[in-house]
PDB file with SEQRES, HELIX, SHEET and CRYST1 records, atoms N, CA, C and O in Angstrom:
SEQRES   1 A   41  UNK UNK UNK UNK UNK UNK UNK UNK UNK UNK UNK UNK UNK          
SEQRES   2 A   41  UNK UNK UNK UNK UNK UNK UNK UNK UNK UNK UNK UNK UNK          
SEQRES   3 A   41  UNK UNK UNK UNK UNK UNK UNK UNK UNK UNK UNK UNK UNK          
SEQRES   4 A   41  UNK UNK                                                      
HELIX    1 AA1 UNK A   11  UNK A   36  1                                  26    
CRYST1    1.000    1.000    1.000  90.00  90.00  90.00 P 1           1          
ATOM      1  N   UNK A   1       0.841  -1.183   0.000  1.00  0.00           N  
ATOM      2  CA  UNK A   1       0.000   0.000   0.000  1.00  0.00           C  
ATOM      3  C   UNK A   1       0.881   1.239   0.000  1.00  0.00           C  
ATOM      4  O   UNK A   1       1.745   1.506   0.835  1.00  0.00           O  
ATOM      5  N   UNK A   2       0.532   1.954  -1.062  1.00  0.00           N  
ATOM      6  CA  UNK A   2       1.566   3.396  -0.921  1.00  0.00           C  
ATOM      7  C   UNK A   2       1.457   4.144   0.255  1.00  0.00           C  
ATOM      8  O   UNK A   2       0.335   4.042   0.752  1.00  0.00           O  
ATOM      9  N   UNK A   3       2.172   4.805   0.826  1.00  0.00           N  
ATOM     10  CA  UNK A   3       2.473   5.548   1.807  1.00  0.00           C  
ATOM     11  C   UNK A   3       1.413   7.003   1.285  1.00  0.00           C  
ATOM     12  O   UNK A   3       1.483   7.297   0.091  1.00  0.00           O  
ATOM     13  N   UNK A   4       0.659   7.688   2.014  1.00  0.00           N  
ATOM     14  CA  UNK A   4       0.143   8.819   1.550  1.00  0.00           C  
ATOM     15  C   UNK A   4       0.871   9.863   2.248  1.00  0.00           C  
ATOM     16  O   UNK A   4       0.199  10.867   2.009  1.00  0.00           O  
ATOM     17  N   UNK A   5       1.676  10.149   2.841  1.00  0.00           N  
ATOM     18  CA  UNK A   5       2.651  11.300   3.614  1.00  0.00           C  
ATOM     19  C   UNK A   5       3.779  11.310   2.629  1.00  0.00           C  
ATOM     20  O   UNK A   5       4.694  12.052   2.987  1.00  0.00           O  
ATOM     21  N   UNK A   6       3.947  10.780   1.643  1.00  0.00           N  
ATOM     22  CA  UNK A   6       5.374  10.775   0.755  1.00  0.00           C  
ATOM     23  C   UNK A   6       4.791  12.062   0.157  1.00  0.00           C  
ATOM     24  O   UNK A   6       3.609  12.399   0.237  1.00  0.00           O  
ATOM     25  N   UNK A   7       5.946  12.854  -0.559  1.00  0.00           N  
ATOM     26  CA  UNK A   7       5.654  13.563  -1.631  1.00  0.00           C  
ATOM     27  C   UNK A   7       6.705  13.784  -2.785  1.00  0.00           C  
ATOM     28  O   UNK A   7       7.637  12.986  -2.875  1.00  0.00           O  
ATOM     29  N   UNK A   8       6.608  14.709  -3.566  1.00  0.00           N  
ATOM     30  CA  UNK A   8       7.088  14.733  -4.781  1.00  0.00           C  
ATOM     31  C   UNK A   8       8.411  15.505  -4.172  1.00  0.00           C  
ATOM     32  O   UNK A   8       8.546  15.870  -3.004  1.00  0.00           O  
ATOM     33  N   UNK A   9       9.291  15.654  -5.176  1.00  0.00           N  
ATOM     34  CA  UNK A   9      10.862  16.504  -5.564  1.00  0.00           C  
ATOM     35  C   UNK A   9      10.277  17.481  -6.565  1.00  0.00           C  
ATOM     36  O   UNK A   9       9.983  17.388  -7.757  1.00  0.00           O  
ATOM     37  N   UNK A  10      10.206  18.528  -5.589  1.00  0.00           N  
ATOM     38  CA  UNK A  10       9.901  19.983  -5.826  1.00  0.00           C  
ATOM     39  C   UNK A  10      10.682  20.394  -6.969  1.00  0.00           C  
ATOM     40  O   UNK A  10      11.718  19.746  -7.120  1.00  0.00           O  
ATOM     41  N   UNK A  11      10.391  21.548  -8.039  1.00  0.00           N  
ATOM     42  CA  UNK A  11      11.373  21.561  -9.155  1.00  0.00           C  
ATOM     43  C   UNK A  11      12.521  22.508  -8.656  1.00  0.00           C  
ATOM     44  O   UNK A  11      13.657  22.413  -9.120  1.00  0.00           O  
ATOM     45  N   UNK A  12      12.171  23.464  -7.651  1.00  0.00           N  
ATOM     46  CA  UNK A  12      13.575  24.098  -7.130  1.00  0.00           C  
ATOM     47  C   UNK A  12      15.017  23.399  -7.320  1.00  0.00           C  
ATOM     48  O   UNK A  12      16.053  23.585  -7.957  1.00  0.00           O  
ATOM     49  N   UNK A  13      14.265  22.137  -6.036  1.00  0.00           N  
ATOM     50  CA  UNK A  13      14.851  21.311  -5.745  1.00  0.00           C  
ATOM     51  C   UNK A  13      15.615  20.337  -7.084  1.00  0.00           C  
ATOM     52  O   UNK A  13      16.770  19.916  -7.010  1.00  0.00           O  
ATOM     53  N   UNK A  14      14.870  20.152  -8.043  1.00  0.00           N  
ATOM     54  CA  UNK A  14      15.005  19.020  -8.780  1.00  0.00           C  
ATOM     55  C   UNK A  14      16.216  20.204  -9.689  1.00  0.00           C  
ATOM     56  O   UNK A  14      17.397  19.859  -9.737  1.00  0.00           O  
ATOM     57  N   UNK A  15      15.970  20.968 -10.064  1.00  0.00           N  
ATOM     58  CA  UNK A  15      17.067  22.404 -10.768  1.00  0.00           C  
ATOM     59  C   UNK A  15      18.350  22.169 -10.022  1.00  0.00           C  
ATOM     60  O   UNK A  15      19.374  21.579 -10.367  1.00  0.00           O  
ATOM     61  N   UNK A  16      17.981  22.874  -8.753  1.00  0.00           N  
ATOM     62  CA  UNK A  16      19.519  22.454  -7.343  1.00  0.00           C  
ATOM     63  C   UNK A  16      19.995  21.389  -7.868  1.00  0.00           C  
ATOM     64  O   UNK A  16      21.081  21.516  -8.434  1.00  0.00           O  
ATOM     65  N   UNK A  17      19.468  20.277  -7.853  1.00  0.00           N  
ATOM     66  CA  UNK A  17      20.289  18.921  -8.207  1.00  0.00           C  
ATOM     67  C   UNK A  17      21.153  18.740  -9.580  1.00  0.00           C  
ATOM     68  O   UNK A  17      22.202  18.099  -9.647  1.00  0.00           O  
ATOM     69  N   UNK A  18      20.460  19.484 -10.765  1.00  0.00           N  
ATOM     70  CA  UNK A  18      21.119  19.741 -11.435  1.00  0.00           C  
ATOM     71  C   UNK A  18      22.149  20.647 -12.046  1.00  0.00           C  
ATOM     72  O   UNK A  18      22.978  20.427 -12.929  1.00  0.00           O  
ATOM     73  N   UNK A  19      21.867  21.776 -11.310  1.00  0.00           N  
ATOM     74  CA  UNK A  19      23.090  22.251 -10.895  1.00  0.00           C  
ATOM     75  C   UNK A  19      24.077  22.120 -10.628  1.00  0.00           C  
ATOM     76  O   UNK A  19      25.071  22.387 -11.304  1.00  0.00           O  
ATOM     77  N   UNK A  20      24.008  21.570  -9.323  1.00  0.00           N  
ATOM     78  CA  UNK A  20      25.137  20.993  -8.555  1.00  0.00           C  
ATOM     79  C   UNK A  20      25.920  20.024  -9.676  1.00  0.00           C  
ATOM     80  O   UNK A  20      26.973  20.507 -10.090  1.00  0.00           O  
ATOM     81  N   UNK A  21      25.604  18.944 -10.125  1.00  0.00           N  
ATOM     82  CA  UNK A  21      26.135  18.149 -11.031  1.00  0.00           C  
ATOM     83  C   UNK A  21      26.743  18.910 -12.540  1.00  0.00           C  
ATOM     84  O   UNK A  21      27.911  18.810 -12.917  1.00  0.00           O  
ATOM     85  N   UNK A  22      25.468  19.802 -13.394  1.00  0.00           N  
ATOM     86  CA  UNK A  22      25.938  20.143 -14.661  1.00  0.00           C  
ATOM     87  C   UNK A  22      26.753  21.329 -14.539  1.00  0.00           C  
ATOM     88  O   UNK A  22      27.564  21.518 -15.446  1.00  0.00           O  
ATOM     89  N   UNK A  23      26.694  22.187 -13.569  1.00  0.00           N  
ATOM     90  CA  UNK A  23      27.909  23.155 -13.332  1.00  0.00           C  
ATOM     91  C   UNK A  23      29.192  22.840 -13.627  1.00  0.00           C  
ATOM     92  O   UNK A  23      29.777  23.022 -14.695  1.00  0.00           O  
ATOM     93  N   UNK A  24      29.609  22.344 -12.599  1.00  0.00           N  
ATOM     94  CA  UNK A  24      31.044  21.141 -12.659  1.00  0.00           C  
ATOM     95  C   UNK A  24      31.445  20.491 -14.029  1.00  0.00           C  
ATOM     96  O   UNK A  24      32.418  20.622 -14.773  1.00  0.00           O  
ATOM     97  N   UNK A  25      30.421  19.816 -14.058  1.00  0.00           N  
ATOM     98  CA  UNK A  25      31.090  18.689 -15.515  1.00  0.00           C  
ATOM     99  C   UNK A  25      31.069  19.607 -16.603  1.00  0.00           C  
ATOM    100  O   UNK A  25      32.011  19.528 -17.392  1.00  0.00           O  
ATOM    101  N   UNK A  26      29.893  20.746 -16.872  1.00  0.00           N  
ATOM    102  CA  UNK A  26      30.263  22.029 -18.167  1.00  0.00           C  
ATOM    103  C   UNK A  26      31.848  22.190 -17.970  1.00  0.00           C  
ATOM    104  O   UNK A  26      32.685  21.616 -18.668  1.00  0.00           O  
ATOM    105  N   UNK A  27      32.121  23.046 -16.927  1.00  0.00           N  
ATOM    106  CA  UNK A  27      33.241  23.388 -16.901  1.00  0.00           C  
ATOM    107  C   UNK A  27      34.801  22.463 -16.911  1.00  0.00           C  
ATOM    108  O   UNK A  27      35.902  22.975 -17.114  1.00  0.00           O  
ATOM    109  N   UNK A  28      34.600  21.344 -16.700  1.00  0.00           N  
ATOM    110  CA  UNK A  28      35.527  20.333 -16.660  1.00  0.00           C  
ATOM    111  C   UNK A  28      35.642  20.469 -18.113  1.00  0.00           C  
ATOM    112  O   UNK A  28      36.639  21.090 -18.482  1.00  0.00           O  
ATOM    113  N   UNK A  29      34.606  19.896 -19.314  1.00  0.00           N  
ATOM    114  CA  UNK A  29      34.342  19.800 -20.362  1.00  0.00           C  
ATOM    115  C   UNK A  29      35.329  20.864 -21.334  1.00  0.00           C  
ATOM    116  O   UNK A  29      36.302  20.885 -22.088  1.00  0.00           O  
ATOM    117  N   UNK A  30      34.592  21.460 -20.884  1.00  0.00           N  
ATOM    118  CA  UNK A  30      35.144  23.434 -21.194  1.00  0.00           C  
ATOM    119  C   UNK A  30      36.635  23.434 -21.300  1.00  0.00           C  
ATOM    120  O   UNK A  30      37.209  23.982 -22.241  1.00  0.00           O  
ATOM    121  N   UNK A  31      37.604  22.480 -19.797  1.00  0.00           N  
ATOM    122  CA  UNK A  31      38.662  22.851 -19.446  1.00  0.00           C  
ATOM    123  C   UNK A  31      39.519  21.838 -20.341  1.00  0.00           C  
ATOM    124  O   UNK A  31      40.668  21.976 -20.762  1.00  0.00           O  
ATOM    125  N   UNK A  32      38.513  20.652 -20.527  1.00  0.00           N  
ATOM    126  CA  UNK A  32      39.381  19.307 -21.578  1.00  0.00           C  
ATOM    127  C   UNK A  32      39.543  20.274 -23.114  1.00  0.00           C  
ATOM    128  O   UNK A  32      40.608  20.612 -23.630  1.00  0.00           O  
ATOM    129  N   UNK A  33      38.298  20.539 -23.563  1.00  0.00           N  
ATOM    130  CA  UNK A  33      38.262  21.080 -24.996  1.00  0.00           C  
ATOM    131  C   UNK A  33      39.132  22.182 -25.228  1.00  0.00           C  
ATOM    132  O   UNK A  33      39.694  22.415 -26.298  1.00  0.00           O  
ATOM    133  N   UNK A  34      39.256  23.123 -23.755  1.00  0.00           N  
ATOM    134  CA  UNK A  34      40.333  24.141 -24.365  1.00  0.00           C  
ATOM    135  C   UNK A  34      42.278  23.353 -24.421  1.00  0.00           C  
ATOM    136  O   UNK A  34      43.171  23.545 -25.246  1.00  0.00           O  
ATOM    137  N   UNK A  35      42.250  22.529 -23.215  1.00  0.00           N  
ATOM    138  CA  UNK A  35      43.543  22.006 -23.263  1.00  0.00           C  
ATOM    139  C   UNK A  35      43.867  20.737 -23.997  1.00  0.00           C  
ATOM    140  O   UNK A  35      44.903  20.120 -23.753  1.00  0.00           O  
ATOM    141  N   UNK A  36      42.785  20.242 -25.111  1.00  0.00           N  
ATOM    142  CA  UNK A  36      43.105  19.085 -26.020  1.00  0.00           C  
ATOM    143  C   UNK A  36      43.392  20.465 -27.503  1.00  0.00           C  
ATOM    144  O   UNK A  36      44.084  20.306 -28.509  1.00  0.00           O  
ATOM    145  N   UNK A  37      42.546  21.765 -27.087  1.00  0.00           N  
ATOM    146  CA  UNK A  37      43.178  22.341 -28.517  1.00  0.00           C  
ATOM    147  C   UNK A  37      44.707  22.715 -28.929  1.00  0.00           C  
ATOM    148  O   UNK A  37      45.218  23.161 -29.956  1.00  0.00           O  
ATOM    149  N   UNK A  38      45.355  22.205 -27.253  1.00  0.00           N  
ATOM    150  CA  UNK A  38      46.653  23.011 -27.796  1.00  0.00           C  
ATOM    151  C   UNK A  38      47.372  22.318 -28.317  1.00  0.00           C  
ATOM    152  O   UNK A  38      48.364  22.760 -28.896  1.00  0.00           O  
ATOM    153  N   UNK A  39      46.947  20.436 -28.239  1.00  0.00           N  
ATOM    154  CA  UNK A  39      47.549  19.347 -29.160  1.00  0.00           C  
ATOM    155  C   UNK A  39      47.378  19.744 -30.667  1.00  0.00           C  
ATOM    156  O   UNK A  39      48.413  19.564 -31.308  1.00  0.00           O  
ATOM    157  N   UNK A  40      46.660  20.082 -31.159  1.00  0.00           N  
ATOM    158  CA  UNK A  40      46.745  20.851 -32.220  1.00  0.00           C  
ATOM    159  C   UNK A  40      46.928  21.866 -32.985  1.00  0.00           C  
ATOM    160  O   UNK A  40      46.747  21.911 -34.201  1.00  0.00           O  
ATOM    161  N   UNK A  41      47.415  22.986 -32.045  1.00  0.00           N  
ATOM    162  CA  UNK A  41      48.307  23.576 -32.963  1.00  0.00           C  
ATOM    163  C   UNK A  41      49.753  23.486 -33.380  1.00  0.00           C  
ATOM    164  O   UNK A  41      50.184  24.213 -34.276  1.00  0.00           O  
TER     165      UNK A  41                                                      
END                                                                             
């Protein structure tokens, strides 16, 4: 029987979470693509 006191992941919340995660890895990304360009010049 489902629990009726549960509730949902608010979208604030659900944004925060992605934040936290896609912040970081953009910029990691960001930091590979600029320092794999200098193998090529």
């Amino acid at each position: 029987m489902a629990n009726e006191n549960q509730q949902g992941t608010k979208t604030w919340q659900l944004a925060l979470a992605w934040a936290w995660v896609g912040i970081p890895l953009t910029l990691g990304v960001i930091q590979t693509l600029i320092n794999s360009m200098k193998l090529f010049q």
